[in-house]
C-alpha positions in Angstrom: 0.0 0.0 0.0 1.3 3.5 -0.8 1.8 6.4 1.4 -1.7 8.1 -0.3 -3.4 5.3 0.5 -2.2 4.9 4.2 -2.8 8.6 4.6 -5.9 8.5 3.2 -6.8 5.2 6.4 -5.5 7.4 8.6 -7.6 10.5 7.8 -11.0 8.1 7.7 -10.3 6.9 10.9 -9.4 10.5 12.2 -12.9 11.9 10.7 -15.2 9.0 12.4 -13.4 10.1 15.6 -12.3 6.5 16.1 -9.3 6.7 18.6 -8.8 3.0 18.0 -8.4 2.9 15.0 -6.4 6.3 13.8 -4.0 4.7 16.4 -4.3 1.1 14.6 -3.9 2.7 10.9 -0.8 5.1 12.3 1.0 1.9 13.4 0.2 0.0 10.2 1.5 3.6 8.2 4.6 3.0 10.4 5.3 -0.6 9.7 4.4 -0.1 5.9 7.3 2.7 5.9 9.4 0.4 7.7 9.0 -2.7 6.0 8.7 -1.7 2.1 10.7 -0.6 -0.7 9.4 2.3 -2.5 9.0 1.8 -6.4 10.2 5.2 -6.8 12.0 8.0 -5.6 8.9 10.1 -5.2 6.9 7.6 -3.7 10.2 7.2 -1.2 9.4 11.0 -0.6 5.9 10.2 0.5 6.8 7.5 3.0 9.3 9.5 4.6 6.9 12.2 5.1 4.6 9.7 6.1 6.8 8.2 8.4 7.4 11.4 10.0 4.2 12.7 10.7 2.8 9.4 11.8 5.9 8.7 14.6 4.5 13.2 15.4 0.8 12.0 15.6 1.6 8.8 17.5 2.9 10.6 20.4 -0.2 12.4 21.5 1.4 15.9 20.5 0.3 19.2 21.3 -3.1 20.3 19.3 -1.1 22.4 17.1 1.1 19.7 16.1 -1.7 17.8 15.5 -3.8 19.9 13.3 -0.5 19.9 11.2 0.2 16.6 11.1 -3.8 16.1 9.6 -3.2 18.7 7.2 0.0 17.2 6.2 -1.6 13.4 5.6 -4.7 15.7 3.9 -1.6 17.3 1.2 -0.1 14.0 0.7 -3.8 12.0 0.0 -4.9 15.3 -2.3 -0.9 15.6 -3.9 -1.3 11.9 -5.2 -4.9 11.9 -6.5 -3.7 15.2 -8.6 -0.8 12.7 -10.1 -3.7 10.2 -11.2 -5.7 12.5 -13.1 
């Protein structure tokens, strides 16, 4: 699964207000990032910003930090579904 995709988990999870699972789907964003090889050096980009703004989300940061960190995942989901059309 691609960084748009796992931001786009995340961001579901965050609008249904589902504590559980944002935390489930930032863990799975984290492991993703961990475990697989991009296909290219933009997607690479994605997962590393990915990376970084799940590992900011997952330790129950400030609510500024984690207003950006949603609009962050919100510019990564919208960035790749520009590149499809």
């Amino acid at each position: 699964m691609g960084a748009a995709q796992h931001a786009d988990r995340i961001l579901a999870a965050w609008d249904r207000a589902n504590d559980g699972g944002f935390r489930t789907e930032l863990e799975n964003a984290l492991v993703s990032c961990r475990n697989e090889v991009a296909a290219t050096g933009l997607e690479h980009e994605q997962r590393e910003l990915l990376e970084s703004v799940a590992q900011q989300l997952q330790s129950r940061c400030s609510t500024r930090r984690l207003e950006a960190g949603v609009a962050l995942l919100r510019h990564l989901r919208t960035r790749h579904n520009r590149m499809l059309v």
